[in-house]
DRENFIKOL-90116 format. One record per residue (C-alpha): residue in three letters; x, y, z. Coordinates in nm, 2 decimals, padded with zeros to 4 digits. Each point is the difference from the previous one (the first is absolute). Example, Ala and Ser with C-alpha at 12.3 -4.5 7.8 and 13.67 -1.06 7.14 Angstrom:
<pts>
PT ala 01.23 -00.45 00.78
PT ser 00.14 00.34 -00.07
</pts>
This chain:
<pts>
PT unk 13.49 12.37 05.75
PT unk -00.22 00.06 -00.28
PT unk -00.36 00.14 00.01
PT unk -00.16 -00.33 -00.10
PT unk 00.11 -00.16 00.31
PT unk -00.08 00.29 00.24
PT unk -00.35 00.01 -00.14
PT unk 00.01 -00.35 00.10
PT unk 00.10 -00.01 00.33
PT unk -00.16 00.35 00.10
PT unk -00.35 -00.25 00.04
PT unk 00.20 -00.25 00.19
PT unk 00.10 00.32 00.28
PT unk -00.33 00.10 -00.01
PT unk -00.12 -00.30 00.10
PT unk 00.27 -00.01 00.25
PT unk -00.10 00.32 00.15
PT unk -00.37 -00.06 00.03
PT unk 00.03 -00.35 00.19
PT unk 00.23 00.06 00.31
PT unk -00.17 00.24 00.13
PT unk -00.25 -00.21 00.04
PT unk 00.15 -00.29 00.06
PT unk 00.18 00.16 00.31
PT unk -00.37 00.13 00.08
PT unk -00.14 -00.38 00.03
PT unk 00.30 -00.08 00.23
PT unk -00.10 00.25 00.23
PT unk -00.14 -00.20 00.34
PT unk -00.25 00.17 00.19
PT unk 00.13 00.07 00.38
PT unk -00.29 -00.20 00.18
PT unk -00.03 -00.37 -00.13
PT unk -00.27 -00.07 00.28
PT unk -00.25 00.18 -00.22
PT unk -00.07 -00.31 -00.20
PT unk -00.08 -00.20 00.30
PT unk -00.25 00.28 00.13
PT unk -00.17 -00.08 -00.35
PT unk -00.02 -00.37 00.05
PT unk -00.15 00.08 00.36
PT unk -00.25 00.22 -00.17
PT unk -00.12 -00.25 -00.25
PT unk -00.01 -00.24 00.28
PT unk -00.19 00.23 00.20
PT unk -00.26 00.09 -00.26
PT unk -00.04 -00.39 -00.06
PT unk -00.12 -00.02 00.34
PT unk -00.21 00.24 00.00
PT unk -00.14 -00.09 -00.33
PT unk -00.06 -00.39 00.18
PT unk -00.16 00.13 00.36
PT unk -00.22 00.19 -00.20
PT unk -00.10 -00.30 -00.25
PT unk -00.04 -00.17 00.33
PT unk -00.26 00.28 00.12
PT unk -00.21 -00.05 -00.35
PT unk 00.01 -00.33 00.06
PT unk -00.20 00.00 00.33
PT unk -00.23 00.24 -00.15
PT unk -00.37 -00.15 -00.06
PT unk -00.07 00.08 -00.34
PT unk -00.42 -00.01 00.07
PT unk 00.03 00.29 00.17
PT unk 00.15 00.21 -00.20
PT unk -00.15 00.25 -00.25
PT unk 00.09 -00.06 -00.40
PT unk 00.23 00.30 00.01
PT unk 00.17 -00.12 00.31
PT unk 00.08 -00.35 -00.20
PT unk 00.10 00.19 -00.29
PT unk 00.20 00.22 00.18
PT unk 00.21 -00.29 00.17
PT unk 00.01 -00.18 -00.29
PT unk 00.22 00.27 -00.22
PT unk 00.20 00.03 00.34
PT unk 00.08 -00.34 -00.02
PT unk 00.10 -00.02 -00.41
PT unk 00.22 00.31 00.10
PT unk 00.16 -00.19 00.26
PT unk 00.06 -00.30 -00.23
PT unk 00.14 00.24 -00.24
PT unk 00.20 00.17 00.26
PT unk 00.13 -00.35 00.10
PT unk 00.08 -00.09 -00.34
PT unk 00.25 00.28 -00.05
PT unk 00.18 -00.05 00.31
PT unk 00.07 -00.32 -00.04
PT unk 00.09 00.03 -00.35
PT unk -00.16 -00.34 -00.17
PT unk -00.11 00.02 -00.30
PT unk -00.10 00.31 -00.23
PT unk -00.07 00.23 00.31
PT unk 00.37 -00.02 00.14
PT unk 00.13 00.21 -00.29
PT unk 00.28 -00.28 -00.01
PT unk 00.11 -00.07 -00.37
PT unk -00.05 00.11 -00.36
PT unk -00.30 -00.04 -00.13
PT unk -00.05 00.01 -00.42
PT unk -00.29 -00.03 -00.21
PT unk -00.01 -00.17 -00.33
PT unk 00.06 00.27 -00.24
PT unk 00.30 00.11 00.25
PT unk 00.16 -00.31 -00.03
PT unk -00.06 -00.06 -00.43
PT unk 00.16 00.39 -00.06
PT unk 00.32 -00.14 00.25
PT unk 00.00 -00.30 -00.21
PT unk 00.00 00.18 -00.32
PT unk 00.24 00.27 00.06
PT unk 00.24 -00.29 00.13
PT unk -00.06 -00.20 -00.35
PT unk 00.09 00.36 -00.18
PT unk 00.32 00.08 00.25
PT unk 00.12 -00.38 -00.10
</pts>
């Protein structure tokens, strides 16, 4: 074997080496699978919370309360929605998806145009 074609499979073993590793790291399964349903029971929990307490602003007469008190309850209530939001996962709050701007997506179409 000559030393051109060792030079070029040295990358390929590199490669090789680097990747399983952690490819067998990714298989690994954690030993309690009920963790992810304790999540789901969290987020289901907060969400009731989150609606007993909209419940308790709601009943609230807003003459009698002082301008600090409505201000008050009303950044509690855009934190909630927020809150909300990102555990459902709709829309831009959920973290769900890629998102690009303009200029991301022109430089991906020109270095595609230059590659072909």
């Amino acid at each position: 074997m000559n030393i051109k074609k060792t030079i070029g499979i040295l990358p390929l073993f590199i490669v090789m080496a680097i990747t399983s590793p952690a490819k067998a790291a990714s298989t690994f399964t954690a030993s309690k699978p009920i963790a992810a349903a304790s999540i789901v029971n969290d987020d289901s929990l907060k969400i009731e919370q989150m609606k007993m307490r909209l419940a308790e602003i709601q009943s609230m007469d807003p003459s009698t309360m002082s301008a600090t008190d409505k201000k008050d309850v009303k950044r509690e209530l855009i934190a909630m929605k927020k809150e909300a939001t990102a555990m459902q996962g709709n829309g831009r709050g959920g973290g769900e998806g890629v998102y690009l701007s303009v200029g991301a997506v022109i430089i991906i179409i020109l270095l595609l145009i230059l590659i072909f």
